[in-house]
N, C-alpha and C positions, 0 to 999 in steps of 0.2 A: 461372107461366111456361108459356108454351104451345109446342106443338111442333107442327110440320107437314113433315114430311119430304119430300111435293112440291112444297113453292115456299111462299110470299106470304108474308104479315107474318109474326114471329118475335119475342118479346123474349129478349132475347138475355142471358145469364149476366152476374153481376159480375166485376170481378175482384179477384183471381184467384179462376176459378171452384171449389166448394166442392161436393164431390159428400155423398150420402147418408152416414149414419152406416153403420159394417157393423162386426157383431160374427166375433170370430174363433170354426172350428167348430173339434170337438175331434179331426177328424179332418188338422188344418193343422199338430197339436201334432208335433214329431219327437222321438227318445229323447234329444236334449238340454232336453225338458222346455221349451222357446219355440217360436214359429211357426218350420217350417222353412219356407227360402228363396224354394220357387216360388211357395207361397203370399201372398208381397208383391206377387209379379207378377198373382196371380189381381183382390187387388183392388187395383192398378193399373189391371189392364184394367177392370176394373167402374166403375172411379171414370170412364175416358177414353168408355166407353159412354154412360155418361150427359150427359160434356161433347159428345158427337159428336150426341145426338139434338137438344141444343139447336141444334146449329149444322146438324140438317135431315140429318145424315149417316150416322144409324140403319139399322136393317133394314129399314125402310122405303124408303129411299134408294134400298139395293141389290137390294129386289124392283121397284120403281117405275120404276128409273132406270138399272138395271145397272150403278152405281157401288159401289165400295166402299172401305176402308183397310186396307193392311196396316203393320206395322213393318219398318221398313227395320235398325233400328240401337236398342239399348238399353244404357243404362249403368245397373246399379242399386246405392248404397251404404245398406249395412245399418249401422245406426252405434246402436241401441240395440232391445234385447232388447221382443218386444212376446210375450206372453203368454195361454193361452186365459181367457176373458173379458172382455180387454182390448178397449172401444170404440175405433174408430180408426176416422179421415176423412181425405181424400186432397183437398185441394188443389190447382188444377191451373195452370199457368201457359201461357200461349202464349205463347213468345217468339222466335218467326219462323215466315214460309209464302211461300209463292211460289207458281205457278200450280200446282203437281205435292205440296209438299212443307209439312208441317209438325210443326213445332220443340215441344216439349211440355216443361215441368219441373214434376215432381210430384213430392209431400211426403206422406207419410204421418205421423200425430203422432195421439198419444193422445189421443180425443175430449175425455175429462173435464178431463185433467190438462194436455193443450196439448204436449207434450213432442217432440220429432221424433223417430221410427224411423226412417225409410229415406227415402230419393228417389230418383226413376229419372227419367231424360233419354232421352228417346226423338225418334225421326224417324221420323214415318210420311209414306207414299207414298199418293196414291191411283192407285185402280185401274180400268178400263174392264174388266167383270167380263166381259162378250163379248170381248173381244181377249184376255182376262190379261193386261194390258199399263197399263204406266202412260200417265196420262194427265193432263191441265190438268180442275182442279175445273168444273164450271158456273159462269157468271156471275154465278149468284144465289148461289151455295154460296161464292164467293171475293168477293161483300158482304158477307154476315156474317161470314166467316172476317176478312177485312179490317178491320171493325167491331170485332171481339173483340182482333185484334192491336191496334190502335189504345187500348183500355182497358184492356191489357195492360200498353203500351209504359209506362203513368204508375206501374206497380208497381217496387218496386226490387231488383234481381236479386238473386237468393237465392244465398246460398252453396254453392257446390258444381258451381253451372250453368258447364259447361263441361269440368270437371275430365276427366282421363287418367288410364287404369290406368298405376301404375310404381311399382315399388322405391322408397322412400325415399332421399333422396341422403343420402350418409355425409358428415358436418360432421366435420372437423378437432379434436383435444381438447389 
């Protein structure tokens, strides 16, 4: 895969795109003895880093082009214990963008064993790093983003995309 963060040809990620292996460090460890919490978010971002250089939207981007992305909105569910030296790979899904905006679901799961820890659902915004102000992607930048949502849309929505924090509703006995 190649990468060119100011402009021209690109090949462009599978879907859903499939970031690097990352081992967890033992300083992620907290005194309940598994990864504490923000550290899911660390490689989160690391895993979205690497799906953004593909789509031309890296550091590069923002020194070249004075573009950049922040998070507007994240949801993350922690749903199985991951452990230090535990391999884990983050999954990434697109599943929506518009000229300003896009739609992100990612999975984290144990590299060896497959198993899912957590997903987080995010919406990032870009940014016109001269204004700080949001702004509509480049034209080149919302072809490929549009190309990726396109090989996206044939994947089958994961569980969880979407979901609300709330209480449990109480069922009748």
């Amino acid at each position: 895969m190649t990468t060119n963060p100011a402009g021209g040809d690109l090949v462009l990620p599978p879907a859903p795109f499939l970031a690097s292996v990352m081992q967890i460090e033992p300083q992620w460890i907290d005194y309940n003895g598994h990864l504490n919490m923000a550290y899911y978010n660390v490689m989160f971002d690391r895993a979205i880093d690497e799906l953004w250089l593909t789509l031309g939207i890296g550091p590069g981007y923002m020194k070249e082009r004075r573009g950049s992305t922040f998070t507007a909105e994240c949801h993350v569910r922690y749903l199985r214990e991951i452990h230090l030296g535990d391999p884990v790979q983050v999954s990434i899904l697109l599943v929506g963008a518009d000229e300003k905006r896009l739609h992100t679901f990612e999975e984290l799961r144990h590299a060896s064993e497959g198993w899912l820890s957590a997903t987080s659902e995010n919406m990032t915004i870009h940014i016109d790093m001269a204004a700080r102000k949001t702004a509509p992607f480049p034209p080149d930048i919302r072809a490929r983003i549009a190309t990726v949502l396109k090989a996206h849309s044939t994947v089958a929505r994961p569980e969880g995309l979407g979901q609300k924090i709330a209480m449990p509703s109480k069922t009748s006995r």
